[in-house]
C-alpha positions as CSV (number, residue, x, y, z in Angstrom):
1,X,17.1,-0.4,-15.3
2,X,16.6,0.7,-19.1
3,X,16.1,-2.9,-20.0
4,X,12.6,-3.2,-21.6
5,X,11.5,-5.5,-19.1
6,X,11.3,-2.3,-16.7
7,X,9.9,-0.2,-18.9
8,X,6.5,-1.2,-17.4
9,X,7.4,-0.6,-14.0
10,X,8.3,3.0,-14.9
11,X,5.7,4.2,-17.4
12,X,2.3,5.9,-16.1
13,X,-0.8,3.4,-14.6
14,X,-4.3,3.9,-14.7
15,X,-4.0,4.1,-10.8
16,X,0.0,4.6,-10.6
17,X,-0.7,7.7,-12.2
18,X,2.6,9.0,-11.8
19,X,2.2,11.3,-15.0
20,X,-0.4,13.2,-12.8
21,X,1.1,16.8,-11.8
22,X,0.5,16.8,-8.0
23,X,2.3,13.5,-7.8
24,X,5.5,14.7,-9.8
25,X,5.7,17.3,-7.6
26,X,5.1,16.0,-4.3
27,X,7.8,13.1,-5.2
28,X,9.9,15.8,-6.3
29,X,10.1,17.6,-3.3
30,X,10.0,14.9,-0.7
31,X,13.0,13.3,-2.6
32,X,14.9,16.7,-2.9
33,X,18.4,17.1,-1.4
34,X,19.9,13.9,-2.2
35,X,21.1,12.6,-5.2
36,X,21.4,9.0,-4.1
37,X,18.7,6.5,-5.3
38,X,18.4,4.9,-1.4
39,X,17.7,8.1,0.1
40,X,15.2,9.5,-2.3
41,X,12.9,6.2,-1.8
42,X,14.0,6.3,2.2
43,X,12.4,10.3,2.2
44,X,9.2,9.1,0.1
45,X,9.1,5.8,2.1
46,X,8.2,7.5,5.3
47,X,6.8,10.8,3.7
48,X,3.9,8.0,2.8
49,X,4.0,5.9,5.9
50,X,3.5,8.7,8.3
51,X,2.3,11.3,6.0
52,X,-1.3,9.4,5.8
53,X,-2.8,7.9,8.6
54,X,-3.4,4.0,8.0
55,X,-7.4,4.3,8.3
56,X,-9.2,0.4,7.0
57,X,-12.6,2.0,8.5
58,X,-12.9,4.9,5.2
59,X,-12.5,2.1,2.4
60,X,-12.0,4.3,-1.4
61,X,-13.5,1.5,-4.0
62,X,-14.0,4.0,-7.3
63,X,-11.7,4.2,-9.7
64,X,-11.4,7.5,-9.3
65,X,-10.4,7.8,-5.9
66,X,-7.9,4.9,-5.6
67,X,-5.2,6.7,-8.2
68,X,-2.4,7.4,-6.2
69,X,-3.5,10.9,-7.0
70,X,-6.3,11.3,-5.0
71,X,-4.6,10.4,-1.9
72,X,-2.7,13.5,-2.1
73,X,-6.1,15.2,-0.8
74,X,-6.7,13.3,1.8
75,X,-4.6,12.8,5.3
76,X,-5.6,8.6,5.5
77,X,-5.8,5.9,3.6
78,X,-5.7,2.0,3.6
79,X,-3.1,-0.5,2.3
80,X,-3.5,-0.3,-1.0
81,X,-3.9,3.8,-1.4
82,X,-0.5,4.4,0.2
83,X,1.1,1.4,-1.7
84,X,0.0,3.1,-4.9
85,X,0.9,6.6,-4.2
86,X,4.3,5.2,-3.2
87,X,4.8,3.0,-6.3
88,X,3.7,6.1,-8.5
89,X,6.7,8.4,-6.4
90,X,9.1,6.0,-6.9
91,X,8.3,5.9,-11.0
92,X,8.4,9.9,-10.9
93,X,12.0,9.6,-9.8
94,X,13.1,6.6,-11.7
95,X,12.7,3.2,-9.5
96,X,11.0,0.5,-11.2
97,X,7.7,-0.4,-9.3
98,X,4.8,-2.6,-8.6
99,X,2.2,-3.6,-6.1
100,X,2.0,-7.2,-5.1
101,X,-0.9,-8.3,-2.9
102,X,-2.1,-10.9,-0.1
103,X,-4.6,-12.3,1.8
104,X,-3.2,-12.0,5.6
105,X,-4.7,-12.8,9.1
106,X,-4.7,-10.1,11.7
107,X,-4.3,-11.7,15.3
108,X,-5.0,-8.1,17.2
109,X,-7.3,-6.9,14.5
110,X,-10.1,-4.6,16.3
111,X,-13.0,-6.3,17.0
112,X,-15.2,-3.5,15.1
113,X,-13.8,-4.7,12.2
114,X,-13.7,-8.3,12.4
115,X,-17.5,-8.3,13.7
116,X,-18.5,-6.0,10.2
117,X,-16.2,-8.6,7.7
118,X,-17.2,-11.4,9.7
119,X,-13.4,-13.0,9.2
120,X,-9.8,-12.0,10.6
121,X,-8.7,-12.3,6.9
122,X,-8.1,-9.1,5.5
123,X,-8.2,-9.6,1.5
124,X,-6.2,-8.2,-0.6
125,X,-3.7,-6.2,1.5
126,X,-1.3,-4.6,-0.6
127,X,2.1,-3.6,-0.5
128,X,4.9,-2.1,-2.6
129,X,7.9,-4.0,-5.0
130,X,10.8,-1.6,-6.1
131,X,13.6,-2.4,-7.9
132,X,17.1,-1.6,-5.9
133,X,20.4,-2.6,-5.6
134,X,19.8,-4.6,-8.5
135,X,17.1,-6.7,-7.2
136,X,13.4,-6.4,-6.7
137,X,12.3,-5.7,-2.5
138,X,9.3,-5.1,-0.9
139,X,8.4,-2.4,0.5
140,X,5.2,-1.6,2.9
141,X,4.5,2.2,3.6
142,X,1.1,1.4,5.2
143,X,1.1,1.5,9.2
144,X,2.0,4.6,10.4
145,X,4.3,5.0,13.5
146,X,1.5,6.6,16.0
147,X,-0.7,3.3,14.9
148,X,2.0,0.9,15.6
149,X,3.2,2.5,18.7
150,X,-1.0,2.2,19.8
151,X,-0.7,-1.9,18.4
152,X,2.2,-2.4,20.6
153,X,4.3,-3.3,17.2
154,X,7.6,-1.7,16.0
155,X,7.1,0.1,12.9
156,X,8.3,-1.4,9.3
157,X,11.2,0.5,8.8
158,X,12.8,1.2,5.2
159,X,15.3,-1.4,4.8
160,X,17.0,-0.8,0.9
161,X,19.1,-4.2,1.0
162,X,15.8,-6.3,1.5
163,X,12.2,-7.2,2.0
164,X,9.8,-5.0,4.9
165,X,6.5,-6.4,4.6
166,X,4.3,-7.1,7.5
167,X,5.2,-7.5,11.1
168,X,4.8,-11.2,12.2
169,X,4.9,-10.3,16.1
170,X,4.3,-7.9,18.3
171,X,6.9,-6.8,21.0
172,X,5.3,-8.7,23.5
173,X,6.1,-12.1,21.1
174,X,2.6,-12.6,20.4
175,X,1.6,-13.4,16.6
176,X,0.5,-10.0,15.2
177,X,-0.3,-10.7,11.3
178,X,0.1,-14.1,8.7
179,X,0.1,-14.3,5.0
180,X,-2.5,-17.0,4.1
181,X,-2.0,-16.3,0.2
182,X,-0.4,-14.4,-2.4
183,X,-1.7,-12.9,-5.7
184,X,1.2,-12.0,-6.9
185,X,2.8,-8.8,-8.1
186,X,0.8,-6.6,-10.7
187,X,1.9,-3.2,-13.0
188,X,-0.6,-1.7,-11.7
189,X,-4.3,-2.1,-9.5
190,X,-5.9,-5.0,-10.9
191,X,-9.0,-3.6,-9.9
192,X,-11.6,-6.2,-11.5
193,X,-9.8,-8.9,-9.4
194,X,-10.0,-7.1,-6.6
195,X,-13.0,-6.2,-6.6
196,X,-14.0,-10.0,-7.5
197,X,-11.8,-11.1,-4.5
198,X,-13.7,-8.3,-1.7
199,X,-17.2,-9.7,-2.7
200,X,-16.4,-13.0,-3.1
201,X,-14.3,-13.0,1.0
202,X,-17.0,-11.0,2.0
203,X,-20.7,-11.7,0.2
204,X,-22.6,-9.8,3.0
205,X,-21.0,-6.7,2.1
206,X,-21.1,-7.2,-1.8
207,X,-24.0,-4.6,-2.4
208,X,-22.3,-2.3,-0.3
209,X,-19.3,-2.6,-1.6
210,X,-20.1,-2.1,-5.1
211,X,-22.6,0.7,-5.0
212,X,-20.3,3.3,-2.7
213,X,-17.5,5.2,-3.4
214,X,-16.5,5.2,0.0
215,X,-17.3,2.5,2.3
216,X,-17.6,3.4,6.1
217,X,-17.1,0.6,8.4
218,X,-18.4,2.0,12.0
């Protein structure tokens, strides 16, 4: 882990702002009491996943308030908020991270949301990449329990040996989400591409989604 080729994984991000003093703390004392590497991500894993409810109807698009940061004053946030907040916990205790992103299709999506994108592709979902165990794993601290229990799906669970990214299927066997395409992983936010990506997915909601800080889907 002290190779160089980790040393951006662990050093402060514009939005991975794990330099910031609320975040240091916070992963500080939700990793407390262990000193074993698994445990400390398992406490900030679900500190994150249940902490803040998953909420894609209050979308943050400033700089400002998408550093992992500014989550910390809030009790919601989307995908990509509560990927970055865990990414930057992870770096204050010492696991290499990064985000990775995809384009995914939501089968049971709500219908108020599908009617205001005008798709059942949700762009740019995002997710979290640690290093563990020697090897890179994904990691997605998004849908909260009470959410998932709601959707009829299990909850991701923190699994250190290997990947926990979307559900495929809910318990009743039905399809519940699909990855359609995948950006890649990223350092940090790659905010200009994502940006690029919402408006270009969505054109209808381009002036919208530029001019606010927060967009409200209703």
């Amino acid at each position: 882990m002290k190779h160089e080729q980790f040393s951006q994984y662990l050093q402060p991000g514009e939005f991975i702002n794990s330099d910031n003093p609320n975040v240091q703390k916070f992963a500080k004392i939700v990793s407390s009491g262990t000193q074993d590497d698994k445990q400390k991500v398992k406490f900030l894993y679900y500190a994150i996943r249940d902490g803040f409810r998953y909420d894609p109807f209050r979308l943050h698009f400033s700089k400002k308030e998408m550093k992992a940061s500014s989550l910390l004053k809030r009790d919601y946030g989307y995908c990509i908020e509560k990927s970055c907040l865990f990414a930057a916990a992870c770096r204050v205790i010492g696991i290499p991270s990064r985000l990775g992103f995809a384009n995914v299709r939501n089968h049971i999506g709500t219908a108020k949301l599908e009617a205001v994108l005008k798709s059942d592709v949700l762009v740019f979902h995002g997710y979290a990449e640690i290093y563990l165990n020697d090897k890179w794993i994904k990691v997605t601290p998004v849908f909260n329990r009470e959410l998932c229990e709601k959707l009829n799906v299990k909850p991701l669970e923190f699994n250190p040996e290997g990947d926990s990214i979307f559900q495929e299927y809910d318990e009743s066997g039905s399809k519940f989400m699909e990855y359609l395409h995948q950006y890649g992983h990223f350092a940090d936010i790659p905010y200009e591409l994502f940006m690029s990506e919402l408006t270009r997915h969505y054109p209808h909601l381009a002036s919208q989604i530029q001019e606010r800080d927060v967009f409200y889907i209703k």
